[in-house]
C-alpha positions in Angstrom: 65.0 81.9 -114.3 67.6 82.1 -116.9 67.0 85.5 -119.0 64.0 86.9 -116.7 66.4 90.0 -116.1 65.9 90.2 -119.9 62.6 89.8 -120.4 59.7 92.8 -120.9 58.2 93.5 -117.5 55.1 92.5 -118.9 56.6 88.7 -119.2 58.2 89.2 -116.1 54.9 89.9 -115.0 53.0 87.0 -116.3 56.0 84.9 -115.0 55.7 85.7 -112.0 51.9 84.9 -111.9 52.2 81.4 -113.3 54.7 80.8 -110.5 52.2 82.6 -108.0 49.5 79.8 -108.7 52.1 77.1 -109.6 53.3 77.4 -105.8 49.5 77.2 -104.0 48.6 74.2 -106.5 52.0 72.3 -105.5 50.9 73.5 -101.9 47.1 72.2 -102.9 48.2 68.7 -104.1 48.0 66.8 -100.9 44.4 68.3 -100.7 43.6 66.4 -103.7 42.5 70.0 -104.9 43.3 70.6 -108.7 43.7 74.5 -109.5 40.2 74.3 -110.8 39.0 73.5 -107.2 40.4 75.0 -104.8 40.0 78.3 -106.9 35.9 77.7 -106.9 36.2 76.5 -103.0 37.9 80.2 -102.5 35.7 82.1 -104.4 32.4 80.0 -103.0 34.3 81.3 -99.3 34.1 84.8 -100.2 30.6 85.3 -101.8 29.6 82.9 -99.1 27.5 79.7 -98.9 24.1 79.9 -100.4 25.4 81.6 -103.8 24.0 80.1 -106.9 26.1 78.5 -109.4 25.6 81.3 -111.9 26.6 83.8 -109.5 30.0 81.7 -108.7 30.6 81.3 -111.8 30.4 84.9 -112.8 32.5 85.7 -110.1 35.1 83.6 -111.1 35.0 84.7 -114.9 34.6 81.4 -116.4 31.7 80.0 -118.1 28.6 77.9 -116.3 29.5 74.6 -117.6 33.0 74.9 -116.8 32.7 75.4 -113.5 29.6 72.6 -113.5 32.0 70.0 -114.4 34.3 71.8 -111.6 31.0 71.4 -109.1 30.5 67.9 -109.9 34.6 67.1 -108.8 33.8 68.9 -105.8 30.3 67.5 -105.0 32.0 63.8 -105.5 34.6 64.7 -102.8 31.9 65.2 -100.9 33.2 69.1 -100.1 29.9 70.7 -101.5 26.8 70.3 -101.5 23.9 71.4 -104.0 20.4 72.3 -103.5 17.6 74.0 -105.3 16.9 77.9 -104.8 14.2 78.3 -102.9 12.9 81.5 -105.2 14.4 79.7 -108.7 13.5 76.3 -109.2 16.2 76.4 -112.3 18.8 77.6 -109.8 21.2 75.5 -107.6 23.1 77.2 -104.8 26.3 75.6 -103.0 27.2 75.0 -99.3 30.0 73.4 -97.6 30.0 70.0 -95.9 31.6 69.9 -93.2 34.3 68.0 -94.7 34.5 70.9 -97.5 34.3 73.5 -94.5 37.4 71.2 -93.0 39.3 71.3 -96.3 38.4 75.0 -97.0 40.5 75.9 -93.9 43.2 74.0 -94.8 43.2 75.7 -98.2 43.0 78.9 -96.8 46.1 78.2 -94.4 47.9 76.6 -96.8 47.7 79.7 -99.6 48.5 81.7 -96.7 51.4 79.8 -96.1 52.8 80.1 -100.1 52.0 84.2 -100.2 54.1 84.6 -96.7 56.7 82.3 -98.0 56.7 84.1 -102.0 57.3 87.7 -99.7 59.7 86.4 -97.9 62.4 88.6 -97.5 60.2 91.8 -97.9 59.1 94.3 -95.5 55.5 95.4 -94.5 56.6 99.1 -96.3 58.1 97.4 -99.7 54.7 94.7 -99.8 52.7 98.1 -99.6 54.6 99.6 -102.5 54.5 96.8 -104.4 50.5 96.1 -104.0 50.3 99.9 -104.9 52.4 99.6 -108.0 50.6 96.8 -109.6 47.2 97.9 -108.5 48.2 101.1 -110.4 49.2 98.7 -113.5 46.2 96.6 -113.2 44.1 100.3 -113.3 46.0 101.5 -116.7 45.1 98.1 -118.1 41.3 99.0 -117.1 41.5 102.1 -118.5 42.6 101.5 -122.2 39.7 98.1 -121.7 37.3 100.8 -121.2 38.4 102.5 -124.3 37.7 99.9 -126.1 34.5 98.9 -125.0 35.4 95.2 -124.3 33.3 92.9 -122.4 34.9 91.5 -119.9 36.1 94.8 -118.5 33.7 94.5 -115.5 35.5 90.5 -115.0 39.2 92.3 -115.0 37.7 95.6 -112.5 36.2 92.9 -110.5 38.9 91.0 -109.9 41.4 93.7 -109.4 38.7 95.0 -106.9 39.1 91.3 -105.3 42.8 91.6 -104.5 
């Protein structure tokens, strides 16, 4: 942490968001869980089981056969399962086994675990302010996207919508 008092809050920023996920994947280890996988298994949780891989992919903001090669890890841990879409015989969507539904709860209380432990120290009125102030950063950052009639605006509004 030498300098971070001297660094642009921007780095600070960015800092502190490599840290974030550097915490939940040392948290994620014993799991087996890369950061790869545990960030599909999360997003696969909230759009829900049944989503095709297109859709989770989307979701997450990466491209199709990224995440396949992501899928096939997973589907050899034997924590999801893939089956053809009933109304799209190209499609695939994904479910839990019941050893990924055991391992998704573990991931869950384990991230849980790292955000409590990363606010420790905070109260429930500064964690407000704080999710207010970047929420308003995130929005500028929208905003001038927008502008500039970028792409991957709806990826960056989606995800701030996420948090």
């Amino acid at each position: 942490m030498e300098g971070f008092d001297q660094m642009s809050l921007g780095m600070q920023l960015a800092l502190m968001n490599r840290g974030w996920r550097a915490a939940v994947d040392k948290a994620m280890e014993p799991l087996g869980l890369t950061q790869a996988r545990w960030i599909a298994l999360l997003h696969l949780s909230r759009l829900g089981e049944g989503t095709t891989q297109s859709s989770l992919a989307q979701h997450i903001g990466i491209e199709l056969p990224s995440l396949m090669r992501t899928l096939d890890c997973l589907e050899k841990q034997e924590l999801i399962r893939r089956e053809r879409c009933d109304n799209d015989r190209r499609a695939r969507t994904i479910c839990f086994t019941e050893a990924g539904k055991t391992t998704m709860a573990a991931v869950q209380g384990r991230a849980q675990d790292v955000h409590r432990h990363l606010l420790a120290g905070f109260n429930d009125q500064e964690i407000e302010q704080l999710t207010s102030m970047v929420s308003r950063i995130a929005a500028n950052a929208v905003s001038i996207i927008d502008e500039s009639g970028d792409t991957t605006t709806s990826d960056f509004s989606r995800l701030n919508a996420e948090q």
